[in-house]
C-alpha positions in Angstrom: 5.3 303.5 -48.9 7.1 306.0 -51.4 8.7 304.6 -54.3 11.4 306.7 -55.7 13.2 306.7 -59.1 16.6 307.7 -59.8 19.1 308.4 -62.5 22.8 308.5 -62.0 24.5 309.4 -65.6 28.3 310.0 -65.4 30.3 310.6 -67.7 33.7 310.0 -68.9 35.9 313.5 -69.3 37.0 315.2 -66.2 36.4 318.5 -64.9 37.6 320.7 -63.0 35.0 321.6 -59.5 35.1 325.2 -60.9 34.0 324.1 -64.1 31.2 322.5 -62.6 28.2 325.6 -63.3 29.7 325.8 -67.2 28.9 322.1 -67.4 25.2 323.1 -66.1 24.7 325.7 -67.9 25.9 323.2 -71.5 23.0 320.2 -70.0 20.6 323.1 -69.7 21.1 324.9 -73.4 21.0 321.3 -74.9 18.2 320.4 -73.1 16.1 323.9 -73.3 15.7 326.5 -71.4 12.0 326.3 -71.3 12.1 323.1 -69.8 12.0 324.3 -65.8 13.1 321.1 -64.6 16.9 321.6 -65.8 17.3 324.9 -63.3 14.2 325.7 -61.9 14.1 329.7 -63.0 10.7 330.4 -64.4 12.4 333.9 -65.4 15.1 336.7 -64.3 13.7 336.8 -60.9 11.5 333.9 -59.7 12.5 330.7 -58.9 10.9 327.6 -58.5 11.0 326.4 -54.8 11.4 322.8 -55.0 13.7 319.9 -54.3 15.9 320.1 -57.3 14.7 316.7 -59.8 17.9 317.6 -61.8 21.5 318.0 -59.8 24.7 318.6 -61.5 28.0 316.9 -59.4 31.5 316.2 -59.6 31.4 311.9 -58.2 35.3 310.9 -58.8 36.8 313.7 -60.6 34.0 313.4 -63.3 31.0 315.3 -64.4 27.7 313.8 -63.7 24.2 314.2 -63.3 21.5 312.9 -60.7 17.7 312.3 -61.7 14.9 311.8 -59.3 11.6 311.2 -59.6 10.1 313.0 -63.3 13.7 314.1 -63.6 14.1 310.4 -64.9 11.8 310.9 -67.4 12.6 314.7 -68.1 16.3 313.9 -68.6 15.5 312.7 -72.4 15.6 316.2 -73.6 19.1 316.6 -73.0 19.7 313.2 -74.7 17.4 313.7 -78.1 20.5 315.8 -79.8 22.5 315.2 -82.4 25.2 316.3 -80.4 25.9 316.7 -77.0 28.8 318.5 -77.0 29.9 322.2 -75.3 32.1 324.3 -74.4 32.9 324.8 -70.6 33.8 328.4 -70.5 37.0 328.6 -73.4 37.4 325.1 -74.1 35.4 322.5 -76.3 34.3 319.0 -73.9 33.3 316.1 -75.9 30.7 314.9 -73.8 30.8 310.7 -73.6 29.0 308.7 -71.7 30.8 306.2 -68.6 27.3 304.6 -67.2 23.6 304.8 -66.4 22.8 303.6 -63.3 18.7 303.7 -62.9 17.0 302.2 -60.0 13.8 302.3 -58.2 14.3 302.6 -54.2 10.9 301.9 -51.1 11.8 304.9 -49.4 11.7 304.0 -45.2 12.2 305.3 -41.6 13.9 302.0 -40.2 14.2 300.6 -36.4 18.5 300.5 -37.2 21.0 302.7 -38.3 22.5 303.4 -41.6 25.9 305.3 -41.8 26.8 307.6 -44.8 28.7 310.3 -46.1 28.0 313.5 -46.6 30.6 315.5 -49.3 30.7 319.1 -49.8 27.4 319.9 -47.6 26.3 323.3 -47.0 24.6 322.9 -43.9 24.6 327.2 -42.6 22.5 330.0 -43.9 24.1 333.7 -42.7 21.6 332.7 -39.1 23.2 329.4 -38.3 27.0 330.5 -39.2 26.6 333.4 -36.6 25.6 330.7 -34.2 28.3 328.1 -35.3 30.8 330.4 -35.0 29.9 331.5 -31.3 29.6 328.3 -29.8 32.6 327.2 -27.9 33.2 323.5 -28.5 33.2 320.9 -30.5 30.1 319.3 -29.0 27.5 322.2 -29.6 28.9 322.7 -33.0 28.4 319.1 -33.8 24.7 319.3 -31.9 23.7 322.3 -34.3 24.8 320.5 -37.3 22.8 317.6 -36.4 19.8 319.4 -35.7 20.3 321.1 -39.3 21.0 318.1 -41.0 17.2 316.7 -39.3 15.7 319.1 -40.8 17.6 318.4 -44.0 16.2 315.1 -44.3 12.9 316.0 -43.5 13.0 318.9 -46.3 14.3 315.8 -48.5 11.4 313.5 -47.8 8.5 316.6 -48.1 10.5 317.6 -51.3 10.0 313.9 -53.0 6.3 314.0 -51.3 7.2 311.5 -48.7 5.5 311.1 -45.6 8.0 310.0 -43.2 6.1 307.1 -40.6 8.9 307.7 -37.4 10.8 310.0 -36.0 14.0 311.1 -37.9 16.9 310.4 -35.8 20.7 311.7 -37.2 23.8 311.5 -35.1 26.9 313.0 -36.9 30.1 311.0 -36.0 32.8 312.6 -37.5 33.7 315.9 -39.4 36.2 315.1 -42.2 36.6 318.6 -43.3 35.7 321.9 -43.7 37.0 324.1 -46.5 35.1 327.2 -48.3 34.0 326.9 -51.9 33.4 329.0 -54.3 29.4 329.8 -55.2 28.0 332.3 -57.1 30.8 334.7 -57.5 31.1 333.8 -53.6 33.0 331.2 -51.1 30.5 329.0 -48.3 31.6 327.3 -45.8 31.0 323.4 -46.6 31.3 320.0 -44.4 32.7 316.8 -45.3 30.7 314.6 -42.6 30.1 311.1 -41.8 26.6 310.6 -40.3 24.0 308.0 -39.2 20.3 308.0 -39.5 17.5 305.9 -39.2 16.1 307.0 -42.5 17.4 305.4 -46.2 18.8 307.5 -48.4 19.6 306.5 -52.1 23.7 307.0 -52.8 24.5 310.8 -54.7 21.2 312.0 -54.0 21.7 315.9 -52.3 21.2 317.1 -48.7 21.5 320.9 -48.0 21.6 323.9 -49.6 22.8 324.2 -53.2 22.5 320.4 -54.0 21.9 321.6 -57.8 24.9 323.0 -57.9 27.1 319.9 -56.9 26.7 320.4 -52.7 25.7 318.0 -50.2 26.2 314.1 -51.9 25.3 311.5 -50.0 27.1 308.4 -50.6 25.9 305.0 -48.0 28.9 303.4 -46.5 27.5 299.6 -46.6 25.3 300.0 -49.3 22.1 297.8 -48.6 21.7 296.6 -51.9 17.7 294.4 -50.3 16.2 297.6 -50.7 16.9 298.3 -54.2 14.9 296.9 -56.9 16.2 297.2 -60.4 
């Protein structure tokens, strides 16, 4: 059974969702550049492939970051300043601490359902948006994003090193919304979902493409608090 470790650390100041990469980029300077586990760039051009141990969101209104696994540990860098404090773009943010929220989960394919959802996820690469846009109702639409958000998962679980014991099964209920966000000087096309699956998944961890960067958060609707142990 895989035990996982998390870190939620929000904090206190709002921001703006466009602000959000400024905010990343003032945890990374205070924490180090040379410390890969912040943004996962070994340099200019290469990139570590890896689920992210470090994500940057917006939960609330408010800034805040995700740890998992040796993220947990690796996070002290940020905190050993003097001073946290940075500017986001033009403008100082006093960077205060709301809570710390660390818990160890037994990660596990279960015989019932849990239902979650799913903010900001973006589910398509150019491949699948071709396809998402061609198909005529909602039906297939809804039967491609579930096969994506499958694989999703299973990415997750090989990405914390977790050997998942059953099939993954994911039925996605209801879309919410879709609206295009801005990313890297470009807009993507994200999902506001809620979703059932068979596998747990610990609340704000990421699902999807970008999670770093504040995409895919995954929040449990009836939290099952039995299989968390503090």
């Amino acid at each position: 059974m895989k035990k996982l470790k998390t870190l939620l650390v929000s904090f206190e100041n709002p921001i703006a969702y466009s602000e959000l990469p400024a905010f990343r980029a003032g945890i990374i300077e205070k924490a180090g550049r040379n410390h890969v586990i912040f943004h996962n760039h070994l340099d200019s051009k290469r990139y570590v492939y890896r689920y992210p141990r470090i994500q940057y969101k917006i939960i609330n209104q408010q800034p805040a970051i995700v740890c998992v696994d040796e993220g947990v540990d690796e996070i002290h860098h940020f905190f050993q300043n003097r001073s946290w404090d940075f500017n986001l773009y033009d403008r100082p943010y006093s960077v205060k601490i709301e809570r710390l929220n660390i818990n160890q989960f037994n990660m596990q394919v279960w015989e019932t359902r849990f239902t979650y959802n799913l903010i900001r996820w973006n589910a398509l690469n150019q491949e699948n948006y071709k396809k998402f846009k061609e198909l005529g109702t909602e039906t297939e639409r809804i039967n491609l994003l579930d096969s994506i958000l499958t694989g999703n998962i299973i990415s997750f679980a090989k990405g914390i090193d977790w050997t998942l014991e059953k099939e993954v099964k994911v039925s996605i209920s209801k879309i919410n919304r879709q609206r295009w966000l801005p990313l890297k000087g470009q807009k993507v096309l994200s999902f506001d979902i809620e979703f059932t699956t068979n596998v747990f998944l610990p609340n704000y961890i990421g699902l999807g493409k970008n999670v770093s960067l504040g995409f895919g958060i995954v929040r449990q609707k009836k939290y099952r608090k039995a299989n968390e142990q503090q």
